[in-house]
C-alpha atoms as a printed R data frame, in Angstrom:
    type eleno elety resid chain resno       x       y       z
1   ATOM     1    CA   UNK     A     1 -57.723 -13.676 -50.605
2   ATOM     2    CA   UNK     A     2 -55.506 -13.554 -47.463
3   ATOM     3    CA   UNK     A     3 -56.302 -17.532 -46.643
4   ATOM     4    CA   UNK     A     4 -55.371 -17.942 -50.772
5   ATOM     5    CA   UNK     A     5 -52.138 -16.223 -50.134
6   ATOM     6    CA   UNK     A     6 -51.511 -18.419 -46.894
7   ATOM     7    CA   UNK     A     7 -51.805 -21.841 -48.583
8   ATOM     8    CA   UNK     A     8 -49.646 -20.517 -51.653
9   ATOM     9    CA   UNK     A     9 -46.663 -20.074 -49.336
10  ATOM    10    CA   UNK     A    10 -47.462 -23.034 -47.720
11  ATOM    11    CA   UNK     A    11 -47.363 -25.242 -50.460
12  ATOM    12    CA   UNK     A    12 -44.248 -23.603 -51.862
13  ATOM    13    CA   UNK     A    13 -42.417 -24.065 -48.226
14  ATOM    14    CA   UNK     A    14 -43.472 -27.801 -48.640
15  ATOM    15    CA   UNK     A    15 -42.022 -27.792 -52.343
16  ATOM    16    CA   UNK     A    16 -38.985 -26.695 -51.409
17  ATOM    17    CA   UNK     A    17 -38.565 -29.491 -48.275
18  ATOM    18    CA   UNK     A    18 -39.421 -32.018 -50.841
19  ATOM    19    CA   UNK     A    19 -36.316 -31.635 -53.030
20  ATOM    20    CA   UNK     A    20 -34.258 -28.557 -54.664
21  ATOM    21    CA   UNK     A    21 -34.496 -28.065 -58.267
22  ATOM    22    CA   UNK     A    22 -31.490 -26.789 -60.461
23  ATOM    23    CA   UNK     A    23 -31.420 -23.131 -61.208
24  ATOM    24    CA   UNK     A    24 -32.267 -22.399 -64.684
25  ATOM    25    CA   UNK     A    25 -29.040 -21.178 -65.235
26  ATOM    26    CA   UNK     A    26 -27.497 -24.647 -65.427
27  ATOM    27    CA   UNK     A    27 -28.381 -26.593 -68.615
28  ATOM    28    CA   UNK     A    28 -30.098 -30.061 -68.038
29  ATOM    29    CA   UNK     A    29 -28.875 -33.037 -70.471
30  ATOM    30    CA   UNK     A    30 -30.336 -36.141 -70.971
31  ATOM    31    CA   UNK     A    31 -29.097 -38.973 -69.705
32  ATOM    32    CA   UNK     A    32 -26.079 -40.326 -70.681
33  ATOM    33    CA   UNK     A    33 -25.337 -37.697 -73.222
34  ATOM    34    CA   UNK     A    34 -21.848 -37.205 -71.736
35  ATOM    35    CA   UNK     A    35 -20.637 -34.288 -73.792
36  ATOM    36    CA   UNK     A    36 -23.551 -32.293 -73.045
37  ATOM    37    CA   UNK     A    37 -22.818 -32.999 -69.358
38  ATOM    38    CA   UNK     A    38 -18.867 -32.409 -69.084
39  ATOM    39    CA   UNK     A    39 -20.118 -28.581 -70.797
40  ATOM    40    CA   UNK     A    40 -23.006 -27.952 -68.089
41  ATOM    41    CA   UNK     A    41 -20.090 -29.054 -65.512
42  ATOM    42    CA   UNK     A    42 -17.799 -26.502 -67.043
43  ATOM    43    CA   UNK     A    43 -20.151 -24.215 -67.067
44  ATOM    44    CA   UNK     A    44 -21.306 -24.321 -63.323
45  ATOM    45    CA   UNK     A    45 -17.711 -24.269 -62.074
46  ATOM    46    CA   UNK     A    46 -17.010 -21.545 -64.579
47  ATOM    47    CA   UNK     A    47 -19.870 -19.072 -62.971
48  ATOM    48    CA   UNK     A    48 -20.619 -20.224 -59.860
49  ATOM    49    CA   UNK     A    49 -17.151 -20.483 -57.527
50  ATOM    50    CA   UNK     A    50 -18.868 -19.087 -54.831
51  ATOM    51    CA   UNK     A    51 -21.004 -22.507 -54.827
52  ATOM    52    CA   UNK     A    52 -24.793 -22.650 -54.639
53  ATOM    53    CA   UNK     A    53 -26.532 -23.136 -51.453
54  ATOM    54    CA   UNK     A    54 -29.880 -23.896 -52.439
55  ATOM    55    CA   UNK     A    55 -28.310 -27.099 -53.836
56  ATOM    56    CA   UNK     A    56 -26.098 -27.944 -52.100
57  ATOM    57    CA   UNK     A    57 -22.597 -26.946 -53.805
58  ATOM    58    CA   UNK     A    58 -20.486 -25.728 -51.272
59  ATOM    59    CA   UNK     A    59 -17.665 -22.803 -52.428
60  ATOM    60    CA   UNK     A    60 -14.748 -24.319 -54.801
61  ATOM    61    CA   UNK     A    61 -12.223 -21.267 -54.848
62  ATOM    62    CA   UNK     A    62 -11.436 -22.048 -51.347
63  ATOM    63    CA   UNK     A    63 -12.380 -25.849 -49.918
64  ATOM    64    CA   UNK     A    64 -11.987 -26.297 -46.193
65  ATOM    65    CA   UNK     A    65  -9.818 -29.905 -44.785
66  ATOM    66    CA   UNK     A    66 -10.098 -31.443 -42.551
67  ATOM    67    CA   UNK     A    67  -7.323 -31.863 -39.646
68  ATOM    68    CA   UNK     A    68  -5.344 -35.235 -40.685
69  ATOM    69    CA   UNK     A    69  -2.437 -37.223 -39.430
70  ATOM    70    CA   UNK     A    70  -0.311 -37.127 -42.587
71  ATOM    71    CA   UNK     A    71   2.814 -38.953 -41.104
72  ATOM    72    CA   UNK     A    72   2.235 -41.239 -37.677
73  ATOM    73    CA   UNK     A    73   5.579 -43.323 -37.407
74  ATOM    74    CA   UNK     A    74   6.846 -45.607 -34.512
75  ATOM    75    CA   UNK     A    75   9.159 -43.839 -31.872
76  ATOM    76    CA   UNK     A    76  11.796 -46.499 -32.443
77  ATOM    77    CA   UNK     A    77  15.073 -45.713 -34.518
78  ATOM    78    CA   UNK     A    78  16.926 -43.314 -35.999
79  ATOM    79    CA   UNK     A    79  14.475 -41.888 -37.954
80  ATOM    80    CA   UNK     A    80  10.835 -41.644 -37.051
81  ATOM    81    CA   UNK     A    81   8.038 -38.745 -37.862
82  ATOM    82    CA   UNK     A    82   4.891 -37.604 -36.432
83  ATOM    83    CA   UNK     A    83   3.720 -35.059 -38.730
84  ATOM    84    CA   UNK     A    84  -0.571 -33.552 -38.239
85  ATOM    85    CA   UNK     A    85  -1.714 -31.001 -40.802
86  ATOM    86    CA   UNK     A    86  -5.044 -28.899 -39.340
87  ATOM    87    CA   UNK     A    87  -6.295 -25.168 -40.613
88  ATOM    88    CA   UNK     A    88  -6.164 -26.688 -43.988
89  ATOM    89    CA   UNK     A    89  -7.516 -24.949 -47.324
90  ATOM    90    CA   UNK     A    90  -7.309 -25.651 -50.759
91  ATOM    91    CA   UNK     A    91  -7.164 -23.446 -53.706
92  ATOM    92    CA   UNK     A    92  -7.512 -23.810 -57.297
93  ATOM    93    CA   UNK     A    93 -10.615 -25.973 -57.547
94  ATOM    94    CA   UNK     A    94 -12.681 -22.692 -59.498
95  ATOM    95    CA   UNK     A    95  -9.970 -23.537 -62.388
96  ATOM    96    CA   UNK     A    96 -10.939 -27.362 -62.995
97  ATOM    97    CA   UNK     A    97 -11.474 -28.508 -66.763
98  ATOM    98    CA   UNK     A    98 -14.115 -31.475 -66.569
99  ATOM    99    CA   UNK     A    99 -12.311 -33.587 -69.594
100 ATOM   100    CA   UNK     A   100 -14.586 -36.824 -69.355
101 ATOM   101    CA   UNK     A   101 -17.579 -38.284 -67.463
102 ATOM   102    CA   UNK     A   102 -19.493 -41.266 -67.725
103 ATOM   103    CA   UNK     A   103 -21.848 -43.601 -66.083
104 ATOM   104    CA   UNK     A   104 -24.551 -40.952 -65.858
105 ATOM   105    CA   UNK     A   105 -27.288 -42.822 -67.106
106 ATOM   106    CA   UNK     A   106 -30.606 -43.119 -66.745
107 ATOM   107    CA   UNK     A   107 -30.182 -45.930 -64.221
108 ATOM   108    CA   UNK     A   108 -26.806 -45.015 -62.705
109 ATOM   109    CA   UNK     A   109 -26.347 -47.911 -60.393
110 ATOM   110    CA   UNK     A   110 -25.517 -49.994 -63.178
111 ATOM   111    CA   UNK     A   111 -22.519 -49.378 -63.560
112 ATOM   112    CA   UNK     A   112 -19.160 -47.020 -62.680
113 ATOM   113    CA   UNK     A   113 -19.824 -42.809 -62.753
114 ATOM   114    CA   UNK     A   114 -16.474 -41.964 -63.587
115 ATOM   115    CA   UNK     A   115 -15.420 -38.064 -63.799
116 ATOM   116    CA   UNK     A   116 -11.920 -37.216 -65.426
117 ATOM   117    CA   UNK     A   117 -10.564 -33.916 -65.081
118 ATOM   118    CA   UNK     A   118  -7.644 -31.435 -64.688
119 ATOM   119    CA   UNK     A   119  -6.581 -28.418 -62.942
120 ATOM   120    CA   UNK     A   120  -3.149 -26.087 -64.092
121 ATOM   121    CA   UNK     A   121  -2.287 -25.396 -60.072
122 ATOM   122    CA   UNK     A   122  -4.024 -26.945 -57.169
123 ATOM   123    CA   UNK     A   123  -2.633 -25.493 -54.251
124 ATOM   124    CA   UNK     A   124  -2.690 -26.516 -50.357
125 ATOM   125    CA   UNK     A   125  -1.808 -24.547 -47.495
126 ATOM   126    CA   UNK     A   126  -2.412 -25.353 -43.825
127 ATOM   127    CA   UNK     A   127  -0.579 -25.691 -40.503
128 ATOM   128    CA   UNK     A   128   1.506 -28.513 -39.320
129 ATOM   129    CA   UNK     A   129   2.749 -29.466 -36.188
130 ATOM   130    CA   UNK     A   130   5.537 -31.935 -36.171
131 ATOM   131    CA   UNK     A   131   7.538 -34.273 -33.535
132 ATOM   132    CA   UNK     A   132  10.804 -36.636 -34.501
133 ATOM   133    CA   UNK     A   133  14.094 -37.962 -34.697
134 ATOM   134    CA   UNK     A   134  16.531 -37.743 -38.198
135 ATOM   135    CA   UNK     A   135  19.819 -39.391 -36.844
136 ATOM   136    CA   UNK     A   136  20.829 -37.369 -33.932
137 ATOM   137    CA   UNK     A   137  18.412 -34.802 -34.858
138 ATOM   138    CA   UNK     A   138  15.408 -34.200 -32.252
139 ATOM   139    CA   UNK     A   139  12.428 -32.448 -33.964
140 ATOM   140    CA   UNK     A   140   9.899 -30.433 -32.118
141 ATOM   141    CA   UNK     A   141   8.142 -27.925 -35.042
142 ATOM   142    CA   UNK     A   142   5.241 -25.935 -36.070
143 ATOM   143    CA   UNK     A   143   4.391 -23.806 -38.621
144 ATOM   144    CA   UNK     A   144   2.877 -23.425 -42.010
145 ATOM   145    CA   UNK     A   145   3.025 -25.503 -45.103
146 ATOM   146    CA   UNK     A   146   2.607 -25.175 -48.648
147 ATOM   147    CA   UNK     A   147   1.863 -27.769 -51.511
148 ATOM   148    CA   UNK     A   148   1.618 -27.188 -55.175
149 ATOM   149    CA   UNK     A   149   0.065 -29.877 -57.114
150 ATOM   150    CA   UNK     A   150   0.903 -28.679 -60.251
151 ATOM   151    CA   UNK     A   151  -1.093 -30.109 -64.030
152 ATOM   152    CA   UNK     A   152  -3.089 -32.081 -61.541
153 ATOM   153    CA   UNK     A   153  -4.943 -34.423 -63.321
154 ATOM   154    CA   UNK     A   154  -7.562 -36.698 -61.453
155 ATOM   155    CA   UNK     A   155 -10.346 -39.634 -62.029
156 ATOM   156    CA   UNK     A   156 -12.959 -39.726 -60.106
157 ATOM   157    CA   UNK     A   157 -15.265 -43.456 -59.607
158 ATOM   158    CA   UNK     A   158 -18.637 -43.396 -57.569
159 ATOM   159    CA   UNK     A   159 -20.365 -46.460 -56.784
160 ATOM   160    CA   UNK     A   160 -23.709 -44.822 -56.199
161 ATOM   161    CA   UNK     A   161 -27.068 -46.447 -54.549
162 ATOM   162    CA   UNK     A   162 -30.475 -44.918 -55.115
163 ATOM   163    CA   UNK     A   163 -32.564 -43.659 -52.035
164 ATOM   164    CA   UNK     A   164 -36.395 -42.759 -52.661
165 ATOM   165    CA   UNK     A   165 -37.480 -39.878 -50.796
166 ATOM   166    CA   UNK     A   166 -41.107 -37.779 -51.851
167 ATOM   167    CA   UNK     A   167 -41.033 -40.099 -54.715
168 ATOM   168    CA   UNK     A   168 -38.070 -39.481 -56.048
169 ATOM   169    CA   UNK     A   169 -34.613 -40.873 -56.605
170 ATOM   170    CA   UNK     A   170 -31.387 -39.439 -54.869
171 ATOM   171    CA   UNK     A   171 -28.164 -40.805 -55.573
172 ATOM   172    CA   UNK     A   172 -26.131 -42.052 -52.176
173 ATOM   173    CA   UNK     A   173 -22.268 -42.069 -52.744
174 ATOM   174    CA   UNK     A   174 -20.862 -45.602 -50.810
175 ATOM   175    CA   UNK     A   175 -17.664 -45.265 -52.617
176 ATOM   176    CA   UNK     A   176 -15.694 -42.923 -54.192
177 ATOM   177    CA   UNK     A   177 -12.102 -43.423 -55.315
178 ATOM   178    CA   UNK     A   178  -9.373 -41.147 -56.778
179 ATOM   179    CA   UNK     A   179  -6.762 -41.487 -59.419
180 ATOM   180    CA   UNK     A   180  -4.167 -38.338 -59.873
181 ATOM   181    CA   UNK     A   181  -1.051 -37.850 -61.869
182 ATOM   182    CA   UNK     A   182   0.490 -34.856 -61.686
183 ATOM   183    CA   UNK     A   183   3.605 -32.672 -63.713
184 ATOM   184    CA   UNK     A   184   5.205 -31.691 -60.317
185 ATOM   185    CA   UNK     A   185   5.268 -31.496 -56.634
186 ATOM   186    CA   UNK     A   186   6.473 -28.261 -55.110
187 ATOM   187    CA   UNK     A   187   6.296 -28.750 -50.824
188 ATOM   188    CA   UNK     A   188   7.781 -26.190 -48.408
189 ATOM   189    CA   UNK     A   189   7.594 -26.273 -44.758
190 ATOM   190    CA   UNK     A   190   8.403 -23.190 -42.713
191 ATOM   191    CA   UNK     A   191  10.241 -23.564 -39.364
192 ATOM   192    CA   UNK     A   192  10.906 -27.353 -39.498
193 ATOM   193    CA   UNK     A   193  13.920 -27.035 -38.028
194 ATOM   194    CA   UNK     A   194  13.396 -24.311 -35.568
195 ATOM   195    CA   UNK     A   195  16.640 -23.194 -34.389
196 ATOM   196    CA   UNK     A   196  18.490 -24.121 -37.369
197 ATOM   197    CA   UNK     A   197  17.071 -21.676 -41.068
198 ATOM   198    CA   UNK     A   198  20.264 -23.196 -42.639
199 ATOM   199    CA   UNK     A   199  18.358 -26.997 -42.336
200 ATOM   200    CA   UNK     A   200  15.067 -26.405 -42.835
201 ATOM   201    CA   UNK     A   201  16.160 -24.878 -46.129
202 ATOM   202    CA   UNK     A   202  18.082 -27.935 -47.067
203 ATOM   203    CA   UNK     A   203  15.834 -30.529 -45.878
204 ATOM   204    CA   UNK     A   204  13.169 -28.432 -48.465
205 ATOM   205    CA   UNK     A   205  15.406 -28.470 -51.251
206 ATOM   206    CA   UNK     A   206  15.918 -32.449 -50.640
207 ATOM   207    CA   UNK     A   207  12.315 -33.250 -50.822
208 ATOM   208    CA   UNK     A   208  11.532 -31.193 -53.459
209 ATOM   209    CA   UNK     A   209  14.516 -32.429 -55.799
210 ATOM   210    CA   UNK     A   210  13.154 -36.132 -55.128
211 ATOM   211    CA   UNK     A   211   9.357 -35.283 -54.588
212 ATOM   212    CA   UNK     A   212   8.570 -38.367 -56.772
213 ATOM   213    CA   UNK     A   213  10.140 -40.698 -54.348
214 ATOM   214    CA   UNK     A   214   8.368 -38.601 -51.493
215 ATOM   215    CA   UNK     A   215   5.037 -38.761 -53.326
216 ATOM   216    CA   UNK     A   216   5.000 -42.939 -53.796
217 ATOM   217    CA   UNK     A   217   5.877 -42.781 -50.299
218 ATOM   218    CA   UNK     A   218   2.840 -40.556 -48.790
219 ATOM   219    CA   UNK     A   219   0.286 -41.222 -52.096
220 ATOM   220    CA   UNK     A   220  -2.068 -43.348 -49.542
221 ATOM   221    CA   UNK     A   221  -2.500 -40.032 -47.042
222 ATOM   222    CA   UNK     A   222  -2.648 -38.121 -49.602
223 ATOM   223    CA   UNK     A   223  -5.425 -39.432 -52.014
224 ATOM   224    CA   UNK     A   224  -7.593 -40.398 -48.564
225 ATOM   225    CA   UNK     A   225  -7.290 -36.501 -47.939
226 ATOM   226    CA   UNK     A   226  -8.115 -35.952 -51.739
227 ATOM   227    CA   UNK     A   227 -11.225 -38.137 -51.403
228 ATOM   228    CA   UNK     A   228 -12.590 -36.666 -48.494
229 ATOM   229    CA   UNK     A   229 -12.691 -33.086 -50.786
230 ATOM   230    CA   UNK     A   230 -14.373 -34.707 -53.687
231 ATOM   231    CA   UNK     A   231 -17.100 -36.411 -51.744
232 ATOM   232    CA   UNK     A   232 -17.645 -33.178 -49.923
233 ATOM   233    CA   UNK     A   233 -18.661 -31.572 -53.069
234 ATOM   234    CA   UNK     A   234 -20.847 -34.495 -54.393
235 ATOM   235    CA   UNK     A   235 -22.418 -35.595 -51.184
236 ATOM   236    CA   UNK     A   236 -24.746 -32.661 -50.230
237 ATOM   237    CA   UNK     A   237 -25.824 -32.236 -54.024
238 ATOM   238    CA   UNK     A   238 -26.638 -35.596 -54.414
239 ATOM   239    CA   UNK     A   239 -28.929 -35.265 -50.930
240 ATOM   240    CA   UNK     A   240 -30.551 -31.947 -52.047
241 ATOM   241    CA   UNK     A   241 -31.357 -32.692 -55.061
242 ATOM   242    CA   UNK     A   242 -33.081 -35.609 -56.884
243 ATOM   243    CA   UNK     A   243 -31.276 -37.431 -59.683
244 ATOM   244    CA   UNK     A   244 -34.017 -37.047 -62.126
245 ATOM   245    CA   UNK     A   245 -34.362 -33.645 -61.629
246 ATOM   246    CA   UNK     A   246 -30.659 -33.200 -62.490
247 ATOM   247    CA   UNK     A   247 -31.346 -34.484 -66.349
248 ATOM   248    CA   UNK     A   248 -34.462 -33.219 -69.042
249 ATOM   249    CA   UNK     A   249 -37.250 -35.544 -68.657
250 ATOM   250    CA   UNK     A   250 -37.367 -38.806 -71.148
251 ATOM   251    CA   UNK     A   251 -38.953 -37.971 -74.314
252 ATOM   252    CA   UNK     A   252 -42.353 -39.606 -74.314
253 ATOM   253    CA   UNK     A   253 -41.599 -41.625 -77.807
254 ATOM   254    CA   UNK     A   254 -39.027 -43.145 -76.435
255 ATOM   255    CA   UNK     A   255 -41.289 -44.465 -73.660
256 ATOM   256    CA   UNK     A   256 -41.970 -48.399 -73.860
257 ATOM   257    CA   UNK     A   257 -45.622 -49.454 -73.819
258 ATOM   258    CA   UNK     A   258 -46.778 -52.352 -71.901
């Protein structure tokens, strides 16, 4: 009996190195059945913020950054920026509404995944250190900054490749591009001009009364950094767990015979 014991854990360690399954708490669809899929998305980010190791979905109520060099101008002129952002967290992920998916099929590869989706206040906070020139001005700053992204609305495409591993297909993210709109951009940056409250205060207010202008100017930075979160999420649950295993199993009638 203690030898049958042995060889049950065994063969359950070597289960679980072969591929995670879903918890039965998240509903399977079939493939392709999209509006089955944007509720069982719902539903995951709904009840599990905290993420879920054993697949792979990392915590989405607070989403580490990485450190990024958000402005890296020339030191020529009379105005030039150097502007790195590092300790860098995101909030407001837990409150996404999956609107639209598609692509999810049984052969995915075929064609586009695309994910559409919205979220009432994404919000960014991190450190910044900054070096300059405005006109006469010399810069030398740190401190913290704060973004709201607010009604931010997104599109997600994957260009996918299969990998077979155990006999069984995982999906391999070798693109992934975003699209985001957005009602409004609130930005605030504490202590950019160190010496002077008066400025920093007024250099706020200008950015944020012409943040459209500001956001056309820094949208490339800013949906690279925005990319970099959403593959995060994807990219471990697509290597812990086997595509097939995400959907229910095709219905043997619908099965072609040779």
């Amino acid at each position: 009996m203690r030898d049958t014991g042995i060889v049950l854990v065994l063969l359950q360690i070597i289960g679980s190195l072969q591929g995670q399954m879903l918890p039965k708490e998240i509903k399977k669809c079939h493939f392709g059945d999209s509006k089955c899929i944007v509720n069982s998305m719902n539903s995951v980010i709904k009840y599990f913020p905290k993420g879920i190791p054993a697949i792979g979905l990392k915590p989405i109520d607070v989403v580490d950054i990485r450190n990024s060099k958000f402005w890296n101008d020339e030191m020529v002129g009379a105005f030039w920026l150097k502007f790195d952002l590092f300790n860098q967290v995101n909030y407001g992920f837990e409150n996404t509404t999956i609107t639209k998916v598609s692509g999810f099929d049984e052969n995915p590869t075929s064609s586009l995944i695309e994910i559409h989706g919205r979220i009432p206040s994404l919000i960014h906070k991190g450190d910044y250190f900054s070096t300059g020139r405005v006109w006469i001005v010399q810069m030398n700053s740190t401190g913290e900054s704060l973004s709201d992204f607010q009604n931010f609305r997104f599109v997600l495409k994957l260009k996918v490749i299969m990998e077979y591993r155990n006999n069984k297909r995982y999906l391999k993210i070798y693109e992934l591009t975003p699209f985001v709109t957005m009602d409004r951009w609130v930005f605030w940056l504490d202590n950019f001009f160190e010496s002077n409250t008066d400025l920093t205060i007024a250099i706020n207010q200008v950015f944020n009364l012409h943040w459209v202008e500001f956001w056309n100017e820094l949208e490339p930075k800013n949906l690279k950094i925005f990319s970099g979160v959403f593959l995060s999420v994807f990219e471990d649950i697509f290597k812990k767990v086997s595509y097939d295993d995400m959907f229910l199993p095709i219905s043997k009638e619908f099965e072609v015979n040779d």
